[in-house]
Kinemage of the C-alpha trace (Angstrom):
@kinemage 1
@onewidth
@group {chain A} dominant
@subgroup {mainchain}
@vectorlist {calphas} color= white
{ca unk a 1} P 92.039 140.008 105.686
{ca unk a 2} L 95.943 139.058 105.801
{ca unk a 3} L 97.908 139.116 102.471
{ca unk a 4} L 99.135 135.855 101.485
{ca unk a 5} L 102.320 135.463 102.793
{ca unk a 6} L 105.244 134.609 99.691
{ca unk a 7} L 105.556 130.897 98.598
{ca unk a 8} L 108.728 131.089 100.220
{ca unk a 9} L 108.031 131.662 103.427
{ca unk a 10} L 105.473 129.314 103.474
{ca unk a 11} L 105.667 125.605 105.424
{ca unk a 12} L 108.814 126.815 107.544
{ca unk a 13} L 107.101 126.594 111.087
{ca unk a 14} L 105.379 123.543 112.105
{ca unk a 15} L 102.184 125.406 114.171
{ca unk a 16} L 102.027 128.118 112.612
{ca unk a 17} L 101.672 129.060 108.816
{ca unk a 18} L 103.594 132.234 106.962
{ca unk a 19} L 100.404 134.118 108.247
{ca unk a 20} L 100.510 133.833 111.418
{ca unk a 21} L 97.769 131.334 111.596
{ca unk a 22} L 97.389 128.312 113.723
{ca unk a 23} L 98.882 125.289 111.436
{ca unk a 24} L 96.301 122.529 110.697
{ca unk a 25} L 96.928 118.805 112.448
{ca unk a 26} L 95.780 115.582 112.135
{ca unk a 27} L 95.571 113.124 114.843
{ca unk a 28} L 95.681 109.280 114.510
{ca unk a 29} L 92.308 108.065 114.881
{ca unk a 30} L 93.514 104.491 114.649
{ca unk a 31} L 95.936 102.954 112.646
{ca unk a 32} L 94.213 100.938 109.791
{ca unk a 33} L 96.741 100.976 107.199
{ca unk a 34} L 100.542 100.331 107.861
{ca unk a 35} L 102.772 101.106 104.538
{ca unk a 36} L 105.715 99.322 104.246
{ca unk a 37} L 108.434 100.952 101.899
{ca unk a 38} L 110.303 98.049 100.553
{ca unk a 39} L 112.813 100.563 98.948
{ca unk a 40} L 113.446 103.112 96.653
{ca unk a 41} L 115.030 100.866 94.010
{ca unk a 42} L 112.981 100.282 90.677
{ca unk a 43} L 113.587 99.172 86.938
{ca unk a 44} L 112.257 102.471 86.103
{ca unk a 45} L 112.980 106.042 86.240
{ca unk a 46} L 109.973 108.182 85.952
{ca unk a 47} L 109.892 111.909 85.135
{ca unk a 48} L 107.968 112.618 87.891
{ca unk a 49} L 108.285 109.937 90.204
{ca unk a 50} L 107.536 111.651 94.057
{ca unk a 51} L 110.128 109.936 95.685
{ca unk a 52} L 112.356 109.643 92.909
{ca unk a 53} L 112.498 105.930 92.377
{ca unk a 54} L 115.375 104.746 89.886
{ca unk a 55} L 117.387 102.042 88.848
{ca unk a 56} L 120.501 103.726 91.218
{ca unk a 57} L 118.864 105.254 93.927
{ca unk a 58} L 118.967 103.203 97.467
{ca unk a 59} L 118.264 106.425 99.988
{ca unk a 60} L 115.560 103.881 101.093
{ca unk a 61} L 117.312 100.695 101.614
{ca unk a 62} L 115.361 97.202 101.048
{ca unk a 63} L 113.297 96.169 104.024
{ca unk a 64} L 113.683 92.760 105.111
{ca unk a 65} L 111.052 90.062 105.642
{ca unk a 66} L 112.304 90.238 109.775
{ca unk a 67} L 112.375 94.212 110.291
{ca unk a 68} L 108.491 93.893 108.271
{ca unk a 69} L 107.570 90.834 111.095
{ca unk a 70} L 108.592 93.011 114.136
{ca unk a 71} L 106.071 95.777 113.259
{ca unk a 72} L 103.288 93.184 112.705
{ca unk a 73} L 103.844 91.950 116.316
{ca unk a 74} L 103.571 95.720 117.254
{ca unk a 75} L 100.624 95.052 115.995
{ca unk a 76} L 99.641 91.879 117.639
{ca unk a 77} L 101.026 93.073 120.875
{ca unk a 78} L 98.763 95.857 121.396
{ca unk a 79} L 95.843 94.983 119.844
{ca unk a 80} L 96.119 97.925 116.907
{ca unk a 81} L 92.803 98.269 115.265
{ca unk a 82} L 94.828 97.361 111.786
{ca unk a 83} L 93.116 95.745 108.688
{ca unk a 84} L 95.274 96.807 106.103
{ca unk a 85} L 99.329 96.102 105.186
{ca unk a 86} L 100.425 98.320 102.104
{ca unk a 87} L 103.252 97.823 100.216
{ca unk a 88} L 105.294 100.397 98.177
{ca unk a 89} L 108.667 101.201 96.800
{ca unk a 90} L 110.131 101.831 94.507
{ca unk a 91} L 109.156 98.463 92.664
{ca unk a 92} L 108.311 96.098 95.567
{ca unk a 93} L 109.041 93.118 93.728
{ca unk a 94} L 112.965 94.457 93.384
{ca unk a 95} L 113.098 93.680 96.879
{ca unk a 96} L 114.485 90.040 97.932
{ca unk a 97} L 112.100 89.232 100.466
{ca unk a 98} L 108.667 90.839 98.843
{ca unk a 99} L 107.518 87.449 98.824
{ca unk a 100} L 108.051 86.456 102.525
{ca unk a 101} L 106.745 89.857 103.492
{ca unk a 102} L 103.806 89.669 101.287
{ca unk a 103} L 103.189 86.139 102.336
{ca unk a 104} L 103.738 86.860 106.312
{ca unk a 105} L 100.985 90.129 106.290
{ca unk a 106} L 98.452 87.375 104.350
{ca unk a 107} L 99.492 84.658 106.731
{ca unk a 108} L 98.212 87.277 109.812
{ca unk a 109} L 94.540 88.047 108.364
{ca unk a 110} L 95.433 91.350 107.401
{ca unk a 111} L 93.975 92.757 103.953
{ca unk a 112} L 97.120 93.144 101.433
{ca unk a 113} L 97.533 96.240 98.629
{ca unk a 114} L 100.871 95.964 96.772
{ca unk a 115} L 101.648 98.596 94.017
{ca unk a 116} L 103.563 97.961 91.433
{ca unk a 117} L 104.329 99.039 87.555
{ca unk a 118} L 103.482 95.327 86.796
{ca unk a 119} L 106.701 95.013 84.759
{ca unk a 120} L 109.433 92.182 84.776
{ca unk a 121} L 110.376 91.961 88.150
{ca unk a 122} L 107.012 91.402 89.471
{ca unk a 123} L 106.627 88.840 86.283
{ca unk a 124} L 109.943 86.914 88.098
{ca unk a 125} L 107.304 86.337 91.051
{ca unk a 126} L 104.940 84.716 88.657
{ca unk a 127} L 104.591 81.060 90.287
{ca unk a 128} L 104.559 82.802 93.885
{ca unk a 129} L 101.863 85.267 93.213
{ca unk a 130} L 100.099 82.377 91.812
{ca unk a 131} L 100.323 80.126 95.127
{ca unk a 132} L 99.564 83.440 96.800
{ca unk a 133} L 96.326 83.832 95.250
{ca unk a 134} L 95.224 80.609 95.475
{ca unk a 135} L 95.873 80.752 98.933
{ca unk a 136} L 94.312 84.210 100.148
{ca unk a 137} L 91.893 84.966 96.557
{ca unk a 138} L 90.857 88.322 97.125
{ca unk a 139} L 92.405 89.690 100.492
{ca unk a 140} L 95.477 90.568 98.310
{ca unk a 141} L 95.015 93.331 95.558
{ca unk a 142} L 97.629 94.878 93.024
{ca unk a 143} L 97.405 98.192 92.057
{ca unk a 144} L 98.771 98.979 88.741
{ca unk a 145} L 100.452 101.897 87.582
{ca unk a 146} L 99.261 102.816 84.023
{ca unk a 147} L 99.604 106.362 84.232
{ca unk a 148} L 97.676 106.795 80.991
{ca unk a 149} L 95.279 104.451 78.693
{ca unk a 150} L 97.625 105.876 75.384
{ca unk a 151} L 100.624 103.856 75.280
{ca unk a 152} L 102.529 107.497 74.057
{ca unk a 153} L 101.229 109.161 77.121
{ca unk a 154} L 102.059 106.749 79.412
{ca unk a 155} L 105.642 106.501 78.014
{ca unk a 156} L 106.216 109.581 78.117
{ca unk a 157} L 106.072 109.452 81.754
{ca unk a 158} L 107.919 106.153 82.093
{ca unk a 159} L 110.284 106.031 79.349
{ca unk a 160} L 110.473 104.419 75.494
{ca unk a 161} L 109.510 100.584 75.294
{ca unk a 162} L 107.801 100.098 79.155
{ca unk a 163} L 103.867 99.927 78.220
{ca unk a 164} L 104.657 96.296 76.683
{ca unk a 165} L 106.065 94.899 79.626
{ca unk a 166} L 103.248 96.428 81.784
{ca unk a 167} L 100.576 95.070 79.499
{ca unk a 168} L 102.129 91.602 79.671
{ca unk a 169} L 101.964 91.836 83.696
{ca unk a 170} L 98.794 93.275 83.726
{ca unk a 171} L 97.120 90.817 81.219
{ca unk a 172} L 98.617 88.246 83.250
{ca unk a 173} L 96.928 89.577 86.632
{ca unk a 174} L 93.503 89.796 84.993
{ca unk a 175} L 93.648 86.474 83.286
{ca unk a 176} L 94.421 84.880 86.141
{ca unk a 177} L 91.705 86.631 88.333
{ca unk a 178} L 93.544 88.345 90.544
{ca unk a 179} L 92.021 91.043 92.404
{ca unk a 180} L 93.094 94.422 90.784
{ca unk a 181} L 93.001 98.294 90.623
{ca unk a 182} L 94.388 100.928 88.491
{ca unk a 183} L 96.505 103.740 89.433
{ca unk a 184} L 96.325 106.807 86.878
{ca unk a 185} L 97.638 110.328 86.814
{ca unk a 186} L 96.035 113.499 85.747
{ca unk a 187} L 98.818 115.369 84.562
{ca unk a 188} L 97.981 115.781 81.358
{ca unk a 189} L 94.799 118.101 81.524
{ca unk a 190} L 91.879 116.224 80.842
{ca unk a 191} L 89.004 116.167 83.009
{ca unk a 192} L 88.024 112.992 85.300
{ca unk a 193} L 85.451 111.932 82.292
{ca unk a 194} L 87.221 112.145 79.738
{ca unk a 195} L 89.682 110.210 81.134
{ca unk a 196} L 87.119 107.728 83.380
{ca unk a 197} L 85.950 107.202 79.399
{ca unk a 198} L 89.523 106.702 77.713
{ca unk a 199} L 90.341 103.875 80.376
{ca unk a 200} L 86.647 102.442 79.703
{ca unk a 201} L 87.319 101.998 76.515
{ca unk a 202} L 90.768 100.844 77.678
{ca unk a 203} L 89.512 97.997 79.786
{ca unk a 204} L 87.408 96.866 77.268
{ca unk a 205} L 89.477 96.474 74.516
{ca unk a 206} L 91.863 94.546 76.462
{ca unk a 207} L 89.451 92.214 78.215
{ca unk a 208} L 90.481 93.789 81.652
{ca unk a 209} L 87.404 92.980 84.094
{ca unk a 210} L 87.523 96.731 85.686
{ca unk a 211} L 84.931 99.858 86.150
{ca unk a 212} L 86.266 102.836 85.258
{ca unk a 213} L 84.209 104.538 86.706
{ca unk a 214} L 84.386 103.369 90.113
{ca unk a 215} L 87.029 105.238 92.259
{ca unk a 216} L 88.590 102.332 93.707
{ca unk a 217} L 89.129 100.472 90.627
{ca unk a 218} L 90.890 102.894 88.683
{ca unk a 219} L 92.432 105.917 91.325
{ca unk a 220} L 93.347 109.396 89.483
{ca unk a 221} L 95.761 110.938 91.257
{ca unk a 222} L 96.494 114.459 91.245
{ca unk a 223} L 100.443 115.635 90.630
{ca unk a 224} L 102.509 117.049 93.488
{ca unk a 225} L 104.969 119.450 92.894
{ca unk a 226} L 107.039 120.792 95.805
{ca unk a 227} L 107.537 123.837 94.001
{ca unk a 228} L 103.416 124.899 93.272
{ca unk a 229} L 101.717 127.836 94.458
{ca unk a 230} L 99.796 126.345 97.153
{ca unk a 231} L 98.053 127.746 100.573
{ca unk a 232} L 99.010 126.753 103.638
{ca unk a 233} L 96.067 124.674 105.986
{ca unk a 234} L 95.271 125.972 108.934
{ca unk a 235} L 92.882 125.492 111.603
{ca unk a 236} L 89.814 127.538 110.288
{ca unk a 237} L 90.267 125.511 106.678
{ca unk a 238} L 88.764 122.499 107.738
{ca unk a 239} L 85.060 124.368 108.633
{ca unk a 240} L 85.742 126.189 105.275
{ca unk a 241} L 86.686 123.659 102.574
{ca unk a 242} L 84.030 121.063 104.142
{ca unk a 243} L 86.819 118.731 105.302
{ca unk a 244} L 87.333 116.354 107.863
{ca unk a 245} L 90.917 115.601 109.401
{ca unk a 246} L 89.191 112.163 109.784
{ca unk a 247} L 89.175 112.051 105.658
{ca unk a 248} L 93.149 112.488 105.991
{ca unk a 249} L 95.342 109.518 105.382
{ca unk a 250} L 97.378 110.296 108.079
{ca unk a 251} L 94.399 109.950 110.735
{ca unk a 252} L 94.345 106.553 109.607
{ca unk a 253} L 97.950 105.143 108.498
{ca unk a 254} L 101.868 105.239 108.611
{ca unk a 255} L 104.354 104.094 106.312
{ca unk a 256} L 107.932 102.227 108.099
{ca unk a 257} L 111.218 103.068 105.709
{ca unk a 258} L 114.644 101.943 106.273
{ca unk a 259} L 117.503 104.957 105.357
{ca unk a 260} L 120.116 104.125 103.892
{ca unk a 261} L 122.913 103.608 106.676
{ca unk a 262} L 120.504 103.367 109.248
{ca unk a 263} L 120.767 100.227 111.611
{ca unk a 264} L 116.724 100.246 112.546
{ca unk a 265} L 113.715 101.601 110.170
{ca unk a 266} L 111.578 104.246 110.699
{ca unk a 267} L 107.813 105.244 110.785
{ca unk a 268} L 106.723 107.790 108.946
{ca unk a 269} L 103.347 110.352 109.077
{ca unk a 270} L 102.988 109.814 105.196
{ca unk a 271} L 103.715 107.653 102.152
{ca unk a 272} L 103.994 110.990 99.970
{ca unk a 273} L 106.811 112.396 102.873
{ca unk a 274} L 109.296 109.652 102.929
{ca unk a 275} L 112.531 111.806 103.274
{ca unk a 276} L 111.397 114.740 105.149
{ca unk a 277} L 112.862 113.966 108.778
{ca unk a 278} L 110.381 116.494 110.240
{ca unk a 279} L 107.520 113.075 109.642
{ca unk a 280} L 109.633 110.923 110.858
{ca unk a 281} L 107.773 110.058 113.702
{ca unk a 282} L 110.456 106.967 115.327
{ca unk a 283} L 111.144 104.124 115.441
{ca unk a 284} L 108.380 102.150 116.827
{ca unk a 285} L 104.454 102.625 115.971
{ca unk a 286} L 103.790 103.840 119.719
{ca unk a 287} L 105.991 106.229 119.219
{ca unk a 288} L 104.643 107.389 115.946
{ca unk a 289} L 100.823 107.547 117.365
{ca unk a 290} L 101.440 111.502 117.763
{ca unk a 291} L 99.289 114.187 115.417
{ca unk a 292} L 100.707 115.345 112.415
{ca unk a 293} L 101.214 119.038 111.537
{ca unk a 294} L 100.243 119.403 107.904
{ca unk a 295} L 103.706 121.433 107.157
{ca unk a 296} L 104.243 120.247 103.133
{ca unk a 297} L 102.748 121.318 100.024
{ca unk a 298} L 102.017 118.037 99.493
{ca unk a 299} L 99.561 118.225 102.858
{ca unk a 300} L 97.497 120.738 100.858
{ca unk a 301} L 97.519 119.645 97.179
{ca unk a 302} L 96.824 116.171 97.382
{ca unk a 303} L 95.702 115.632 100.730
{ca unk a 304} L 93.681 118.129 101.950
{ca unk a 305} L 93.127 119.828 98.456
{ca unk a 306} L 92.876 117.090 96.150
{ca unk a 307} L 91.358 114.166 98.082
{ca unk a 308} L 94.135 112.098 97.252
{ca unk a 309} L 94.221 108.759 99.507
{ca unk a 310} L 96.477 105.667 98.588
{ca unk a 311} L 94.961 102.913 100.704
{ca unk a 312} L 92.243 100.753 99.509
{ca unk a 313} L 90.264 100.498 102.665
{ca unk a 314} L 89.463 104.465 102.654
């Protein structure tokens, strides 16, 4: 049996791990899901935000409502097996044109998931989200970030005085039946029942029409941390952890980004990888129908490790 190689010579080679071992991949089975990063600009700035979302940081510039149009007649032109258009930031509703691009995916058939911290800038979309629901009812969902169901917990995470503001949006959503999820974190410890209980009790005292314990309706998601001890994935893992590379969300979706100072976006393997130019697979979705070598911690924490998927469809 090989020693485990040091942390830091770990995910340096694309095929093949610290080891020695043949690297695990993932092929694109078909693209269901296309992410769009509307940019990295938010009204918050979380302690642990993965892509490090704040109030100052553009590395991800807004994407327009015309750069998110040519993608969806990718799409159209040839005849992607597509159901689902994500949405992601940042805070989507920062962006100028969230509406057009929210309203143009809808407009197309395609299923819409938009995540957001439900705060005021998606509250300044209040009359459109209302025309948009009336319009397309439950083929657009919001996932809400309420990283905890006590107001200390989750502001310790997203700073003094932002669980009011999210309440408002959220009660807002619900009262108006809009189709809805929850998005919390598990970085505080407890197990998935005790928490699974907390937001029960959560959702009930609030009036919000949501099972906690259904995995789609409120999505724990495990923290990644560049810097953890994890192993590498190779080949051999998948017979040995009971895994599929099916299961992956990169056999199934990309995410498109625009970097700051580029003149075209991007398509990238991963929604978690949205800086690291080794996933940046080019600039069309052809182009980015290529397997993905799972070269990141965050390939084996969350992914492969921790089940972690972010589409709604999976």
């Amino acid at each position: 049996m090989n020693k485990p190689a040091p942390q830091s010579q770990k995910f340096s080679d694309p095929y093949i791990t610290a080891n020695g071992d043949k690297r695990a991949s993932v092929d694109l089975k078909a693209l269901k899901t296309l992410w769009f990063n509307t940019g990295t600009l938010c009204n918050l700035a979380c302690i642990n935000c993965y892509i490090e979302s704040t109030p100052k940081n553009d590395a991800l510039v807004y994407l327009t409502h015309t750069e998110a149009t040519e993608y969806l007649d990718e799409i159209a032109r040839n005849d992607l097996l597509t159901e689902e258009i994500g949405i992601t930031g940042g805070e989507p509703f920062m962006n100028p044109d969230i509406i057009p691009i929210m309203e143009e995916a809808l407009g197309r058939g395609f299923k819409l998931l938009v995540l957001t911290n439900a705060m005021r800038p998606m509250m300044k979309c209040d009359d459109a989200l209302l025309r948009l629901h009336d319009a397309y009812g439950d083929q657009m969902t919001l996932r809400i970030s309420v990283d905890h169901f006590k107001r200390l917990l989750h502001e310790e995470e997203r700073g003094p005085r932002s669980w009011e503001p999210m309440m408002k949006g959220l009660q807002f959503l619900s009262d108006n039946g809009f189709h809805i999820d929850i998005a919390g974190r598990t970085r505080w410890g407890e197990d998935e029942n005790e928490l699974r209980e907390g937001f029960e009790v959560f959702f009930s005292r609030h009036g919000i029409n949501l099972n906690a314990h259904d995995q789609k309706q409120l999505m724990l998601f495990p923290e990644m941390d560049e810097t953890a001890k994890v192993p590498e994935i190779t080949d051999a893992c998948w017979n040995i952890l009971g895994v599929h590379p099916d299961d992956m969300m990169c056999s199934s979706s990309r995410m498109v980004v625009k970097r700051k100072g580029d003149t075209k976006p991007s398509v990238m393997a991963c929604t978690l990888l949205a800086y690291d130019q080794q996933f940046n697979m080019g600039k069309t979705l052809k182009e980015a129908s290529e397997s993905v070598q799972l070269n990141h911690p965050h390939c084996s924490k969350f992914c492969v490790l921790g089940g972690g998927a972010c589409s709604a469809t999976k």
